[in-house]
C-alpha positions in Angstrom: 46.1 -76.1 18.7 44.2 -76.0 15.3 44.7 -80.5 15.2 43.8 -80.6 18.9 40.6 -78.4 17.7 40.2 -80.9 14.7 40.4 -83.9 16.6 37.4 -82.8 19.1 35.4 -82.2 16.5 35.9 -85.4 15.2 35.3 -87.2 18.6 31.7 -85.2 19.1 31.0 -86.4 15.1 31.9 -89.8 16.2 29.7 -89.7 19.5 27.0 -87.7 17.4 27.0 -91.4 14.8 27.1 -94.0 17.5 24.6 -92.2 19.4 22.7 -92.0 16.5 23.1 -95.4 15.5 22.2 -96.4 19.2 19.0 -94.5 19.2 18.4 -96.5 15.5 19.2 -99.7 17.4 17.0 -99.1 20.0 14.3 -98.1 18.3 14.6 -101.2 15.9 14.6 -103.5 18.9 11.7 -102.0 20.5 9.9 -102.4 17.1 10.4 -105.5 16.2 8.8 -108.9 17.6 10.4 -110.9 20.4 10.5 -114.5 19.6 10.2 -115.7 22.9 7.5 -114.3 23.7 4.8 -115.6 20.9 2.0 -117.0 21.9 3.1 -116.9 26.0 1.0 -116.4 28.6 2.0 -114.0 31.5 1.0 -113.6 34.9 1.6 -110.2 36.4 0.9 -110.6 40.0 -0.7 -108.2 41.9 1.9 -106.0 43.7 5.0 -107.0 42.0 7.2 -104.6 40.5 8.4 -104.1 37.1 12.2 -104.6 38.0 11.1 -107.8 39.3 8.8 -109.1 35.8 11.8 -108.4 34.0 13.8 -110.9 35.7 11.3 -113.4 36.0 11.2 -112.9 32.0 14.7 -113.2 31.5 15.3 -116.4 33.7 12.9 -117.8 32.0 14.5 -117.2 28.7 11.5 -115.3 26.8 13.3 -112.3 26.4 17.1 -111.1 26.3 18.7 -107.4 26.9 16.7 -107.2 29.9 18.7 -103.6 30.2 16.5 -102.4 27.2 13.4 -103.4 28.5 13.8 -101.5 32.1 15.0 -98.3 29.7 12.1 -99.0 27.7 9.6 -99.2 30.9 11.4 -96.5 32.2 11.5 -93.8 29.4 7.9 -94.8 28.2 6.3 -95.2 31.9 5.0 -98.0 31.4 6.8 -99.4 34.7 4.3 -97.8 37.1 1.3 -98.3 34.7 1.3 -102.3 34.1 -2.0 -104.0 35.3 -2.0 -107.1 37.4 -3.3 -110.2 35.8 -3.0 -113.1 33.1 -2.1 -112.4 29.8 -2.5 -114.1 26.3 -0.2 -113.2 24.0 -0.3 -113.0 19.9 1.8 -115.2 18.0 3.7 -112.1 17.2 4.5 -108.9 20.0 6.8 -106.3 19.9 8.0 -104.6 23.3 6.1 -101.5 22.0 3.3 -103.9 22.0 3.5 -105.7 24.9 4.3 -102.6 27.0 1.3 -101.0 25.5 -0.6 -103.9 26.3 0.5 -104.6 29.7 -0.1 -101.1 30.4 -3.8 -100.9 28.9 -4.8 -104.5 30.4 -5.1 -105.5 27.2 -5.4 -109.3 26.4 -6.4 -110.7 29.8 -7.4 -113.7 30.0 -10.9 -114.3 30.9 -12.3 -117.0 32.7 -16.2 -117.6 33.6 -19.0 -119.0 36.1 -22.4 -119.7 35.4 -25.5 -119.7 37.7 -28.4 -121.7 35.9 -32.2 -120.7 36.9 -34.0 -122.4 39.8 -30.5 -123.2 41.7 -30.5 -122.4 45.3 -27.8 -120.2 47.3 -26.4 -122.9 48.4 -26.0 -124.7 44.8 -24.5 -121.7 43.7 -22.0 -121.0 45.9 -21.0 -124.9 45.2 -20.3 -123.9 41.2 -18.3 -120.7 42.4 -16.2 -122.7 45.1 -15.1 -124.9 41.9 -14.5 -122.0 39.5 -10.9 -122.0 37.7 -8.6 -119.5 39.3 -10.9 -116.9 41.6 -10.2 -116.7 44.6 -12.3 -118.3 47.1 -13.0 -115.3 50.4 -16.2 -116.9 51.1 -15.5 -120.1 52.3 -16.6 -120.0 56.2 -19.4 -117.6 55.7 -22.9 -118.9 56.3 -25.7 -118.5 53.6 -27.2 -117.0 56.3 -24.6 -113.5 56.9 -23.9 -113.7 53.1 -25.8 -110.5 52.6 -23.5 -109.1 55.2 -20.6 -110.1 54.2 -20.4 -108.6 50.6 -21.6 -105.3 52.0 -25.1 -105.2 51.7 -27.7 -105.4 54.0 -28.5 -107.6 56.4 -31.0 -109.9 55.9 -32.0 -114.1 53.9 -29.5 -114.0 50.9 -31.8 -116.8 48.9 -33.0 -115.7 45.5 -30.8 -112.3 45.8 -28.8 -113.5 43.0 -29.2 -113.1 38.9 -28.5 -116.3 37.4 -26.1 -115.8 34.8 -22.6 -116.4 33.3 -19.7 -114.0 34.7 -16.5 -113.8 33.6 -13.6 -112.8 35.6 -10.1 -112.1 35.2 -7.6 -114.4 37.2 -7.1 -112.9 40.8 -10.8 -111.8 41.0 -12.8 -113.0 44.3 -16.2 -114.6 44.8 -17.0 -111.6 46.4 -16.5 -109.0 43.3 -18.2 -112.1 41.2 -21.4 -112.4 43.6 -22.1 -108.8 44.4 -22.4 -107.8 40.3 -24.4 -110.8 40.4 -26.7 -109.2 43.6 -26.9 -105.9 42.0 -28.2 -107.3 38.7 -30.8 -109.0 40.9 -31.8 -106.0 42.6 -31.6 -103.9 39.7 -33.9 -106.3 37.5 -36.3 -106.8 39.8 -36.7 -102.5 40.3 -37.6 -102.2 36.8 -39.8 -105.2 36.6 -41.4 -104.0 39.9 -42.3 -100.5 38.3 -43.9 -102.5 35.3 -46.1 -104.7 37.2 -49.6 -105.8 36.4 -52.4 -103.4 38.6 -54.4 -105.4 40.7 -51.9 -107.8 42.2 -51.6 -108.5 46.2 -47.7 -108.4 46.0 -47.1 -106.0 48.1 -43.3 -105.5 47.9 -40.2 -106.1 45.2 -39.5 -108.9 47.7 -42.7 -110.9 47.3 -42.4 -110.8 44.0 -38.9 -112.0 43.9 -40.3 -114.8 46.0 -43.2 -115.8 44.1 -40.9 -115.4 40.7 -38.8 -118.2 42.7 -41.8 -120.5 43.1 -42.5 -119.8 39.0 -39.1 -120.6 38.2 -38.8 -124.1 40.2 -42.8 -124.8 38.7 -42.0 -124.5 35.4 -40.7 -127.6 32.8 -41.7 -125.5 29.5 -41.3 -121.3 28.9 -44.3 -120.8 27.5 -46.6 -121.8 30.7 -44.6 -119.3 32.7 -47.1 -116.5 32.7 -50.3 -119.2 33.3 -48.3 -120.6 35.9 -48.1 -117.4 37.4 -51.6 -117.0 36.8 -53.0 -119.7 38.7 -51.0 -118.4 41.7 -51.6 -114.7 41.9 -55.5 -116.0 41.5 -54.8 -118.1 44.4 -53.3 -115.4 46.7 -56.4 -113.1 45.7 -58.8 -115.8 47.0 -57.1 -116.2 49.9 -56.8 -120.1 48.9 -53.3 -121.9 49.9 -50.6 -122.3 47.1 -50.3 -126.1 47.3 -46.7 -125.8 45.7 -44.2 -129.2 45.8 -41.3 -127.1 45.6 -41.7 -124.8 48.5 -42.1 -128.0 50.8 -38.9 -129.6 49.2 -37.1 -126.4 50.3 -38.6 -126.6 53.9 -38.0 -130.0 54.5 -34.0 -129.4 53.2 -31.9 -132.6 53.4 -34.9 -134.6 54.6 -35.5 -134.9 50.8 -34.3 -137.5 48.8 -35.0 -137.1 45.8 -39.7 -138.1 45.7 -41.7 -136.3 47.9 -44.2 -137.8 50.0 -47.2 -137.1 51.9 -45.2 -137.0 55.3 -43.9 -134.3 53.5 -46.9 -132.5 52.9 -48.0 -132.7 56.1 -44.6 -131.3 57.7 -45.4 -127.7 58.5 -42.2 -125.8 58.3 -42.6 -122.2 57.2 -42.3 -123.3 53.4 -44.9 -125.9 53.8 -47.7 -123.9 51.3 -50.4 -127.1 51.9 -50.7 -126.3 55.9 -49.9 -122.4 55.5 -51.5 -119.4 53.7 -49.8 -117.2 51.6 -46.0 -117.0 50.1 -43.3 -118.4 52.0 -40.7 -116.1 53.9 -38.0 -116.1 51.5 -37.4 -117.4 47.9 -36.6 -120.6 47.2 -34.3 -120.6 44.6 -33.0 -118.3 41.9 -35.2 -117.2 39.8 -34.5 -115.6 35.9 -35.8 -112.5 34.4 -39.2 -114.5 32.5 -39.8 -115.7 35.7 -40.1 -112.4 37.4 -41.3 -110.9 34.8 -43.9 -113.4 34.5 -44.3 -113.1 38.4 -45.5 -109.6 37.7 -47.6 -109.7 34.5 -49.7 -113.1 34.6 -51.7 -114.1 32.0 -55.2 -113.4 32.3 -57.7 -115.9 33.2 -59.2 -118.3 36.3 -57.2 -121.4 36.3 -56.9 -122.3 39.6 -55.0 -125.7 39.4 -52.4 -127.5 36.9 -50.6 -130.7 36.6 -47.6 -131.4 34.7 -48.3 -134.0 31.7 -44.8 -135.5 31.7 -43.5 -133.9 28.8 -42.4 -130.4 30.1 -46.2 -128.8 29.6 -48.6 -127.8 32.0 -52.5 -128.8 32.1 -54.5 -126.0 33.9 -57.9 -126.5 35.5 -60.3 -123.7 36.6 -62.5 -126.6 38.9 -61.2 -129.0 41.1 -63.2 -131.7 39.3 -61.2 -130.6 35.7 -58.1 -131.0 37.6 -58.8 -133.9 39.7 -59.5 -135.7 36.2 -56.5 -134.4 34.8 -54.3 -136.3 37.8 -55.9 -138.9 36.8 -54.6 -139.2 33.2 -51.4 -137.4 33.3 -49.8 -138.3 37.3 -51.9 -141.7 37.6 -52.5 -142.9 34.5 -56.5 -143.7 34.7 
């Protein structure tokens, strides 16, 4: 009896020291770096299960002991906490790490999409439709319900966009990439809006997101922003027309080919600003923050014309004669 006692002892020792040891083992592995996995990058799809990233790991030979790694998702949770996505890995990770990472959404690769000034919807939703792994949700849906379709109101979707660069993980959509790009819009313009010059006939956020558009496709150099500006809030208080080239380009759409001409001009669509008074229905592009704000807080003074003088700048005119003589030298050489 006393050896049978002796030998259980010994057998809960000996369980007691490989258990210990295991526990050692495992917490070595679990702290030390996994070759095949330096400098990988992993794609985590959306949905997929931990169970199932394990395997995918192991076939592809990036990691062994895949029983380890489900214990370790297992004990540490980090099997119902990994994020979905792409990531980039450090030339050295330990499960600890990656787990951690994983878990966090740490190290995502980030891809991104710019929108320059003075591009229309249209020419923006040509850059997303290229853009490296987002996915594209957008495809059949007009410029015209575009508004509707990423949840806001109904209504022209031109100019309603911040032009920017966004980054984006892989397996955003156009949609989450375009509605932060709305809401910066709208939020931008409601600041500039309560900081507006007094005195000017804007009468709504919206008109002066327009006339910010017709700024921003007017001007070659920054610093004639606010003169440009200028000389068409002075026009709107006289009641005069705008005369802008670039809200009749915009009306007559595909018609244009690259010159305008004076069948152009005298093409009334409801962007034609030589035969109608006042701003056009809609903006004509997207415009950037100096051109709104410029939209709102004009320069002071009575120019009431300019040409461009070929090298970016502006020359403004308060008479018709002063800028009838500046045509001459700068558009016709005289």
């Amino acid at each position: 009896m006393r050896l049978f006692k002796i030998f259980i002892v010994l057998i809960i020792c000996l369980a007691l020291v490989l258990c210990a040891g295991g526990l050692y083992a495992a917490k070595r592995w679990y702290e030390s770096p996994v070759t095949g996995l330096a400098n990988q990058t992993l794609l985590v799809p959306a949905g997929s299960t931990y169970s199932a990233l394990i395997a995918g790991w192991r076939r592809a030979e990036l990691i062994d002991v895949p029983l380890l790694w489900r214990l370790a998702g297992r004990v540490t949770g980090a099997e119902s906490t990994i994020q979905a996505g792409e990531y980039q890995l450090p030339d050295s990770v330990t499960p600890q790490a990656l787990l951690q990472r994983l878990s966090a959404g740490k190290g995502l690769v980030s891809y991104s999409v710019a929108f320059i000034e003075g591009v229309t919807v249209s020419e923006m939703r040509a850059v997303i439709a290229r853009a490296p792994h987002l996915q594209q949700t957008l495809t059949d849906v007009a410029d015209a319900d575009l508004m509707a379709a990423l949840g806001f109101a109904e209504g022209p979707s031109e100019g309603w966009f911040f032009p920017d660069t966004y980054a984006y993980n892989r397996g955003a959509t156009d949609a989450d990439v375009l509605q932060r790009a709305h809401r910066r819009m709208r939020d931008l313009l409601t600041q500039a809006w309560a900081g507006k010059s007094e005195g000017l006939l804007l009468a709504t956020p919206y008109e002066a997101l327009t006339l910010a558009s017709i700024v921003e496709k007017e001007t070659g150099r920054g610093s004639d922003r606010t003169t440009i500006s200028q000389v068409f809030n002075r026009r709107l208080q006289l009641g005069m027309r705008l005369q802008t080239d670039p809200t009749v380009i915009y009306g007559v759409g595909a018609d244009y080919a690259g010159d305008i001409t004076y069948a152009h001009l005298r093409t009334d669509t409801p962007y034609n600003t030589y035969t109608r008074f006042g701003l056009p229905p809609t903006p004509i592009a997207l415009p950037g923050k100096a051109s709104i704000d410029a939209a709102l807080n004009p320069a002071i003074g009575e120019y009431l014309y300019f040409v461009a003088r070929g090298d970016g700048t502006s020359q403004f005119s308060v008479t018709l004669a002063e800028h009838n003589k500046a045509v001459r030298r700068y558009q016709l050489n005289k």
